[in-house]
C-alpha positions as CSV (number, residue, x, y, z in Angstrom):
1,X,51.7,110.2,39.4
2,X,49.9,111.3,36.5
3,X,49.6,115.1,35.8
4,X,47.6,116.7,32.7
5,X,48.7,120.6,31.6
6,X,46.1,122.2,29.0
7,X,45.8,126.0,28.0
8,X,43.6,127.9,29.7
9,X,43.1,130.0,27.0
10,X,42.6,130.2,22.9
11,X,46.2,128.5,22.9
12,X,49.3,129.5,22.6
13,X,49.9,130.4,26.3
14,X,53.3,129.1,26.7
15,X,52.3,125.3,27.2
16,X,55.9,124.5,25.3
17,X,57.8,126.1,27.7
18,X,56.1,124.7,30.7
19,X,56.2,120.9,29.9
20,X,59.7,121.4,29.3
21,X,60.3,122.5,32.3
22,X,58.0,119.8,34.1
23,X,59.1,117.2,32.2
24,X,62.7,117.6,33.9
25,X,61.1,115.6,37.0
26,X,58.7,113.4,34.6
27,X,59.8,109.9,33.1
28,X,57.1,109.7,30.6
29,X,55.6,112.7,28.7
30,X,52.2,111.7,26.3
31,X,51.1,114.4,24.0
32,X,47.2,113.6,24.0
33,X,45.7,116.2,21.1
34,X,46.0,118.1,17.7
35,X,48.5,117.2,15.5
36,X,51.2,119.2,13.4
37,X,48.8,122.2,13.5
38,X,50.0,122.9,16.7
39,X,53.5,125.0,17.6
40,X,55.0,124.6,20.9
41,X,58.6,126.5,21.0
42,X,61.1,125.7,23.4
43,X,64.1,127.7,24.6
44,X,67.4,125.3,25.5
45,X,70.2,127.6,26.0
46,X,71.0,130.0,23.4
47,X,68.9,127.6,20.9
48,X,65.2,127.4,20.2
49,X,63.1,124.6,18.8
50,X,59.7,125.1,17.3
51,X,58.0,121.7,17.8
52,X,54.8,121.0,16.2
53,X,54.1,117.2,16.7
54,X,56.6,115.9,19.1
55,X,55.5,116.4,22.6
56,X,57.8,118.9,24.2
57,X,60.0,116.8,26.7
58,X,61.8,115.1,23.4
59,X,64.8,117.1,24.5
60,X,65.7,115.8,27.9
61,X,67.5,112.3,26.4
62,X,66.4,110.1,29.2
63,X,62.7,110.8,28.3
64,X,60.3,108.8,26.6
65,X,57.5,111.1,24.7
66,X,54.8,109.3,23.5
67,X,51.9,110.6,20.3
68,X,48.8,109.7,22.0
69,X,45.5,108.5,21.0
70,X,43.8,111.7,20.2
71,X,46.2,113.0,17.8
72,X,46.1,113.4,14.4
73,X,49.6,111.6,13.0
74,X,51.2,113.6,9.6
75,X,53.8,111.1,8.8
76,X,55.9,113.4,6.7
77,X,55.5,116.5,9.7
78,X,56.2,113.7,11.8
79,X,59.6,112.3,10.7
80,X,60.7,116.2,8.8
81,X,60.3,117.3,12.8
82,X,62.7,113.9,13.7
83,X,65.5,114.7,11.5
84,X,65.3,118.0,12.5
85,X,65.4,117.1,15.8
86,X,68.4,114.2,15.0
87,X,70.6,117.4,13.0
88,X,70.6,118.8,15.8
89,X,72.3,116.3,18.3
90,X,68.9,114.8,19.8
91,X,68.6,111.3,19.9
92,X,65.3,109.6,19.4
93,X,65.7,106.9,18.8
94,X,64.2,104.2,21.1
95,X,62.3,107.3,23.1
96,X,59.4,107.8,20.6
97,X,56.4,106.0,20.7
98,X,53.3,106.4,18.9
99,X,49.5,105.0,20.0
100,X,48.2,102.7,17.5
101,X,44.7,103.9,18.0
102,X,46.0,107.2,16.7
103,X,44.7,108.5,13.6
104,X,46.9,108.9,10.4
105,X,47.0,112.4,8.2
106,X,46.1,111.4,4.7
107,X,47.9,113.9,1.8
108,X,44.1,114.7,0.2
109,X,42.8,115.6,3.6
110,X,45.4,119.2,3.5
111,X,43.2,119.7,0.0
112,X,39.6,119.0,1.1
113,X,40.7,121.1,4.4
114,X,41.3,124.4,2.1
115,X,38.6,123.7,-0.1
116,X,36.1,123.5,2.5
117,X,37.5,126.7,4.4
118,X,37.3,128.3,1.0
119,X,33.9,127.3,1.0
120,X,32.9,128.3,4.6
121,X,30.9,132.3,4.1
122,X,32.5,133.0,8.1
123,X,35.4,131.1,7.8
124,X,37.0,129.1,10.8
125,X,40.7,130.1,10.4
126,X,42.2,126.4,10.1
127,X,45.4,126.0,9.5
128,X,44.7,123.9,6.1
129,X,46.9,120.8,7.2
130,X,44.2,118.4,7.4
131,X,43.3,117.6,10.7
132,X,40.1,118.7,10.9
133,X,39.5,116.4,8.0
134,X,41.3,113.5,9.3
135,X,39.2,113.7,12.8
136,X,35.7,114.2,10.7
137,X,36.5,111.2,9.1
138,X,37.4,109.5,12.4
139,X,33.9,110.2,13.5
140,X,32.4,108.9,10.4
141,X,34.1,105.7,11.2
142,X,36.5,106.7,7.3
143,X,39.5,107.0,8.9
144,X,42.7,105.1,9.1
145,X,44.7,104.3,12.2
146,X,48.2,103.2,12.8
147,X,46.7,99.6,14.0
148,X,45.4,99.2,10.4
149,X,48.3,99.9,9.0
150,X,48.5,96.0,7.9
151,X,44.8,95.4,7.8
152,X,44.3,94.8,4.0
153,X,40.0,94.8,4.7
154,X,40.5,98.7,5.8
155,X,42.8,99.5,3.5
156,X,40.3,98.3,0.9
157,X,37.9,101.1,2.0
158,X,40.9,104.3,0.9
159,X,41.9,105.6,-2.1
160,X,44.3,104.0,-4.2
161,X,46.9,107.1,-3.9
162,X,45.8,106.5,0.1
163,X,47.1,103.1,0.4
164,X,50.5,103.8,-1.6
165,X,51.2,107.0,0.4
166,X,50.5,104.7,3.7
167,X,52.6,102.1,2.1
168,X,55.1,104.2,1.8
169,X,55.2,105.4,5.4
170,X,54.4,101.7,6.8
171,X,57.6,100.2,7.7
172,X,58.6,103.4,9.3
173,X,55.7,103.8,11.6
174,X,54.6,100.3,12.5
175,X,58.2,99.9,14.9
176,X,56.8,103.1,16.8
177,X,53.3,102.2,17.2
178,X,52.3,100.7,20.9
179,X,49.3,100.0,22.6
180,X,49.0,103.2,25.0
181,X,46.5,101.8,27.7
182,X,48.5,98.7,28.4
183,X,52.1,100.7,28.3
184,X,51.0,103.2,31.3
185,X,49.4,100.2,32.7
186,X,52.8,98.7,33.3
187,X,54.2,102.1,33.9
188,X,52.0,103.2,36.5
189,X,54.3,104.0,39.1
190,X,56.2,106.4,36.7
191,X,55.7,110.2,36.8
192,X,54.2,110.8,33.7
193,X,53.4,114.0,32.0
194,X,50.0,114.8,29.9
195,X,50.7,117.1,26.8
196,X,47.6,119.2,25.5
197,X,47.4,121.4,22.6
198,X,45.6,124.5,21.8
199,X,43.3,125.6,24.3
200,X,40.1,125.1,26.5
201,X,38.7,127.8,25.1
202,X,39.3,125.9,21.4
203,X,37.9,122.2,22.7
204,X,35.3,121.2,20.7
205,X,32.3,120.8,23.1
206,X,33.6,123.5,26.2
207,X,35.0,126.1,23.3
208,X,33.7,129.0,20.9
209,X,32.1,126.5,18.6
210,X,32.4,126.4,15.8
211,X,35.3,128.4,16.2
212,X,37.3,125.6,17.7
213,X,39.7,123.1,16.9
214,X,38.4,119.7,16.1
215,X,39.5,118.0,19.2
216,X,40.0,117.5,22.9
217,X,41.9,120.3,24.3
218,X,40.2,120.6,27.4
219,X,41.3,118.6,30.4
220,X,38.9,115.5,29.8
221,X,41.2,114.3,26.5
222,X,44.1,113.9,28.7
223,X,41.9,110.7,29.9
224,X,39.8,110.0,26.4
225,X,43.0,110.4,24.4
226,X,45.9,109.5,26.5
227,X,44.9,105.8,27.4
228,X,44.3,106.4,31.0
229,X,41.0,106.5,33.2
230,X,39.7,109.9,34.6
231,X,40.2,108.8,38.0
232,X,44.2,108.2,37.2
233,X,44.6,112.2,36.6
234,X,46.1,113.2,39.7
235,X,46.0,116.8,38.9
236,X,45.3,119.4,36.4
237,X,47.6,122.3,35.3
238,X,46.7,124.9,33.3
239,X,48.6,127.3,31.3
240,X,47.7,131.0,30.7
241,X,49.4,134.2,30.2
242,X,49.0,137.7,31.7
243,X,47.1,139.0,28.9
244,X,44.7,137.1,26.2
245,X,45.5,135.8,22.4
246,X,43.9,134.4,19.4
247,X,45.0,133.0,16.9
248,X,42.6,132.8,13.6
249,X,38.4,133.5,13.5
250,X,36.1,134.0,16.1
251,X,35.0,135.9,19.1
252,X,37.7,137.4,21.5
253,X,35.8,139.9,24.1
254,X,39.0,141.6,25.1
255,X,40.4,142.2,22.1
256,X,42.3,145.4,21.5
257,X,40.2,148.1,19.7
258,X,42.6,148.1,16.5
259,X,42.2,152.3,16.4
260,X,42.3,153.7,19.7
261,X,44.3,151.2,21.2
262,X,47.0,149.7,17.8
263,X,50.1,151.1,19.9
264,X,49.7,148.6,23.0
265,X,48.4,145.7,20.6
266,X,52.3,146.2,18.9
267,X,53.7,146.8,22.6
268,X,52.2,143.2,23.4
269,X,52.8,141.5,20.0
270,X,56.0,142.9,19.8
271,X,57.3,142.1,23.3
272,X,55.6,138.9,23.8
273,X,56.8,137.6,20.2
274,X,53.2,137.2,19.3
275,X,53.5,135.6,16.1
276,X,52.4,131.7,15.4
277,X,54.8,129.0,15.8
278,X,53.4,127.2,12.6
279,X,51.8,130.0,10.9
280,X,53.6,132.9,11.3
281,X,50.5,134.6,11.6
282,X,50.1,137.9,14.2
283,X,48.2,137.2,16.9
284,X,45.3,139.0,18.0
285,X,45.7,140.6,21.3
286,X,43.8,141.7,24.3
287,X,43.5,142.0,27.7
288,X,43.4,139.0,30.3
289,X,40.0,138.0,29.8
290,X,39.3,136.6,33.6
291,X,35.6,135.5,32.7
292,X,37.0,133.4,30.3
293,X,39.6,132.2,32.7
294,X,36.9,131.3,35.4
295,X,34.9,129.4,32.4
296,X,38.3,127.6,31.8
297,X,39.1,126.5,35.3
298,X,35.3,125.5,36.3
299,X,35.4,123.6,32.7
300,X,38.2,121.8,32.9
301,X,38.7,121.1,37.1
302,X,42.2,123.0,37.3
303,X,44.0,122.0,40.3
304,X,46.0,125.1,39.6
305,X,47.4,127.3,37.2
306,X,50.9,128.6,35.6
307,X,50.7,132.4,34.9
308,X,53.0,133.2,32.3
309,X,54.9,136.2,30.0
310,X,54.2,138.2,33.2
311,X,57.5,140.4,32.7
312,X,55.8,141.9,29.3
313,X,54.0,144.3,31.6
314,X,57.5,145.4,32.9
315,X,57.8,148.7,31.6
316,X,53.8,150.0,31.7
317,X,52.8,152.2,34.3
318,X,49.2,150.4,34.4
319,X,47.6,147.7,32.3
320,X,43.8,146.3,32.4
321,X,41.8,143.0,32.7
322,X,38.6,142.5,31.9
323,X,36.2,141.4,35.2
324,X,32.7,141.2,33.3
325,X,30.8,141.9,30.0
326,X,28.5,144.3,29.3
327,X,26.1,142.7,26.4
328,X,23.7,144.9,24.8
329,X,23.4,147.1,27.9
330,X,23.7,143.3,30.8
331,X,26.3,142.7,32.3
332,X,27.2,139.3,32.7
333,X,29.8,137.6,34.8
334,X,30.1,133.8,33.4
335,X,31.2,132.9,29.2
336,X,28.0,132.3,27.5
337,X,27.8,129.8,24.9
338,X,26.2,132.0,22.2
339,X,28.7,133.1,19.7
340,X,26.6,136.1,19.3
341,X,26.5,137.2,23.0
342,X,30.6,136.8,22.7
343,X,30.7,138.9,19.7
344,X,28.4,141.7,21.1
345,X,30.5,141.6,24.6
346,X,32.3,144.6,25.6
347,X,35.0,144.1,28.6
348,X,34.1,146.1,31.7
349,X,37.6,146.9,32.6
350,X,39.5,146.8,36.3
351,X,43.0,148.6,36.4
352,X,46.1,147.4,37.7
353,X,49.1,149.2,39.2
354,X,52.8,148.2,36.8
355,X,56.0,147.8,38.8
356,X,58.1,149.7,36.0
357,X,61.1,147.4,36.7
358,X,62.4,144.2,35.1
359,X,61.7,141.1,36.8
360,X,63.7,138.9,34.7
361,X,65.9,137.8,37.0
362,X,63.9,137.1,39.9
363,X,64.2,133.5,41.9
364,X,61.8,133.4,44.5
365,X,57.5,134.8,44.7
366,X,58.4,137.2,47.5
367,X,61.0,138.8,45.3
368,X,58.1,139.6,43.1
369,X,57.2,143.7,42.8
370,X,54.0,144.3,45.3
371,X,52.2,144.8,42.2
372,X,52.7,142.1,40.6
373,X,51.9,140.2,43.6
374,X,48.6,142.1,44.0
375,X,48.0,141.3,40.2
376,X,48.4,137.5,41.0
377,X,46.0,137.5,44.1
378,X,43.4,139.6,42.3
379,X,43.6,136.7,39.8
380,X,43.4,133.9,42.3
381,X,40.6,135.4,44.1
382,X,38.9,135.9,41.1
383,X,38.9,132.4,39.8
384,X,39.3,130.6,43.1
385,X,42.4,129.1,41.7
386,X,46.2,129.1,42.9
387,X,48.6,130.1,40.8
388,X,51.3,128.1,41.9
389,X,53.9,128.6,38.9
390,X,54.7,132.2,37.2
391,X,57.0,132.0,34.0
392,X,59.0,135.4,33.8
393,X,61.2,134.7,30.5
394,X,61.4,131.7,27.9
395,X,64.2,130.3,29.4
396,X,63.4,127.1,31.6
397,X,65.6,128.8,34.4
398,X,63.5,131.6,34.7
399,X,60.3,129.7,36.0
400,X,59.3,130.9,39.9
401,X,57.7,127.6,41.9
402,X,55.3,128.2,44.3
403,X,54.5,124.8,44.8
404,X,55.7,121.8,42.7
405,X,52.8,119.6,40.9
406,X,54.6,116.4,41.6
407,X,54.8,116.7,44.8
408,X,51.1,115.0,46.9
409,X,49.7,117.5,49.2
């Protein structure tokens, strides 16, 4: 059974978390986007891990995780996040595996990646480690994958400094790389896990371009990229949390007015830990944008969807979500395309009821607070999607099923 989990969001929605915790009933687990510009955290026990390349099941020790097609492959992110992982009693060997169609992380990209940010008059907000270089360069046909790694004709067409940094790196990679189609093939009766990174809202074609990310983080790369067919996705998860983030440039609708509303932008940063796993950077804040949402799920065909950091809203008396734009005096009810009409878009605003009590420690939906119950609903209703998972902590045990996604209905 083959199920894909993207954000539903601008990233960041707790996607980490959540393939850890699927992953417990998974065999295989294949991250299919971004590369080490990405930051999943994970909390095992009293101890947290901040991955950033290595999909997120890496810590269950009868897993196999696999770096799919579509990622962009850092070598020395790649094996610095290993030995991290190795110092801390994880075992990896034998358990990662790496597609040979994916593309390698040259040093000089991270420089031309600044440069041209430096150069941009809006900029983007990259991260400046090279992987929007190293997919442009895919797409001009410049790049380098891990099944060229011995092909002398392609090496021919880098860099000198290319081809002895590659070198370097060779005999360490090549024992990783596999070919992905033909190793699900004869693993098709496993339950395997697709990994996404960043968000829908980021994907290159269905995102605020150019404000995006230079891949496929929409549903559809968990096909492209991860070495299966779209008919073999047996269902589509996607991750979002009970308010809205960004991370970087670019439009954000909901996004907390930074004078008359700076105290509950803190609340949220503050109590959600809103701070980028490879950055550092604060994240903008907002309210749950549910146009976006509905974009997200239409977009992307979300079977259904994991709600998450509900139990920030635990001690407000009432919180919003946004239910429409009003742009230059329309309102509108779908996520336009122009990045103007996203810029000009003020939130038109529906109020919720808080529960004023901690729901950290609840085990079951109908332990839930009425209002938070009435919070999900609104949301389902809204977007025509289930919500059939609700993550009320970092901690894997405190995860509230509704219905499992490996189980065929």
């Amino acid at each position: 059974m083959n199920v894909a989990l993207i954000g539903a969001q601008w990233g960041d929605e707790g996607k980490g978390k959540m393939v850890d915790y699927l992953a417990a009933e998974a065999q295989i687990i294949v991250r299919f986007s971004g590369g080490a510009n990405a930051g999943h955290t994970i909390v095992r026990g009293n101890e947290q891990f901040a991955l950033h390349l290595i999909p997120s099941g890496i810590l269950y020790p009868d897993k196999t995780v696999i770096l799919g097609t579509g990622m962009a492959i850092d070598p020395e992110a790649m094996f610095a996040e290993l030995e991290m992982l190795e110092s801390r009693g994880i075992d990896w060997h034998g358990r990662v595996l790496v597609s040979d169609r994916a593309h390698i992380v040259l040093p000089r990209y991270r420089d031309i990646d600044k440069t041209m940010e430096a150069a941009r008059r809006k900029p983007i907000g990259t991260t400046g480690r090279g992987i929007g270089v190293t997919y442009s360069m895919k797409a001009s046909r410049d790049g380098v994958r891990l099944a060229d790694l011995y092909d002398e004709d392609r090496l021919a067409n880098l860099e000198p400094g290319d081809v002895e940094f590659i070198r370097a790196w060779v005999d360490r990679l090549a024992p990783l790389a596999i070919d992905l189609t033909d190793y699900l093939y004869h693993h098709r009766h496993s339950y395997i896990l697709f990994e996404g990174a960043q968000g829908a809202l980021l994907d290159l074609d269905a995102g605020t371009y150019p404000y995006v990310s230079s891949g496929m983080s929409g549903a559809a790369g968990a096909a492209a990229q991860g070495g299966v067919g779209p008919r073999s996705l047996d269902r589509v998860l996607g991750v979002f949390k009970a308010y809205s983030t960004r991370v970087g440039n670019g439009p954000f609708p909901t996004e907390f007015d930074t004078d008359s509303q700076s105290a509950l932008c803190q609340f949220i940063r503050d109590t959600g830990r809103e701070y980028g796993v490879t950055t550092g950077r604060p994240r903008r804040c907002g309210y749950l944008d549910l146009v976006a949402l509905r974009y997200a799920c239409l977009a992307n065909s979300i079977d259904s969807l994991i709600l998450t950091h509900l139990d920030v809203y635990d001690t407000l008396d009432s919180f919003e979500a946004c239910v429409a734009y009003r742009v230059r005096g329309k309102i509108l009810e779908y996520f336009p395309a122009a990045i103007r009409d996203l810029e000009d878009a003020e939130p038109v605003l529906r109020s919720f009821r808080g529960w004023k009590r901690s729901i950290a420690d609840v085990k079951e939906y109908d332990q839930l607070p009425l209002e938070a119950k009435d919070y999900i609903s609104f949301i389902e209703e809204y977007t025509g999607t289930a919500i059939d998972l609700v993550s009320i902590g970092y901690e894997r045990e405190r995860t509230i099923v509704r219905k499992s996604p490996w189980i065929r209905y």
